[in-house]
N, C-alpha and C positions, 0 to 999 in steps of 0.2 A: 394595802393599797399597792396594786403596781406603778411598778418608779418607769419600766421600760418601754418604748413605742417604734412599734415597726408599719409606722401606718403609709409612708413611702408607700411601699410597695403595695397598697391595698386602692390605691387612689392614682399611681402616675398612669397620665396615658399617652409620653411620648415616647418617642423613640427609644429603641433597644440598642444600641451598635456603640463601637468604639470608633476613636478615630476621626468623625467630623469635625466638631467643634470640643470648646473645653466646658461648655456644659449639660452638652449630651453625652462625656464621656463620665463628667463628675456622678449626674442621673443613674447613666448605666453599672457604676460602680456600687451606689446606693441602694439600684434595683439588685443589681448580681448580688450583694453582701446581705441584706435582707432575706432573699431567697433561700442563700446557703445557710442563713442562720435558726431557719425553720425546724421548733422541737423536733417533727418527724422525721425530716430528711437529714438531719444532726445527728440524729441516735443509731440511725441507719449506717452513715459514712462514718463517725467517728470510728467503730468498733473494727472496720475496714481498714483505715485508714494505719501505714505503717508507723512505727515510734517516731522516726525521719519526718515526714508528713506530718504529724499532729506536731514535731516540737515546730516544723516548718511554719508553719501558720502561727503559731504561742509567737514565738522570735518576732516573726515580721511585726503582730499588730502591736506587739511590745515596742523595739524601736521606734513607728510611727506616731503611737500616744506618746513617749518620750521626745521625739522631734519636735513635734507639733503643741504640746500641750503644759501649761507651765504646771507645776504639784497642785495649786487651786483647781485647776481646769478637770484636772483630771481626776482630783475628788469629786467635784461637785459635777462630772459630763458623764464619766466613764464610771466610777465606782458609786456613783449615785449617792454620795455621802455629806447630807449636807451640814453637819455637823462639827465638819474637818476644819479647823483654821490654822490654816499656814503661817 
């Protein structure tokens, strides 16, 4: 059974832009993140992408799930684990 959904991206139909408001920026972040995360266009940039560049992106969304997300959250959001109890 898949655990993951990118359906965002397959259903918004507002706005693309940053900068107006803070929930067309939030959208547009969900929409961009979605996009970039597409198997083909992944397998394409990964192999491209410098050491620098891939640890760039690992870091950032590392940090952000640690900022944001308590060890529950992040079992059961991000590593789709729901088995885990903290």
């Amino acid at each position: 059974m898949e655990q993951h959904t990118h359906n965002f991206i397959e259903t918004y139909q507002g706005l693309v832009g940053y900068g107006l408001d803070r929930e067309t920026d939030e959208n547009t972040v969900i929409y961009y993140l979605q996009k970039f995360s597409d198997d083909t266009l992944m397998r394409h940039l990964a192999s491209r992408m410098t050491p620098e560049e891939l640890e760039e992106i690992f870091m950032m969304i590392n940090r952000i799930l640690k900022h944001h997300l308590s060890e529950d959250e992040y079992h059961r959001l991000f590593l789709k684990d729901d088995h885990h109890h903290g």
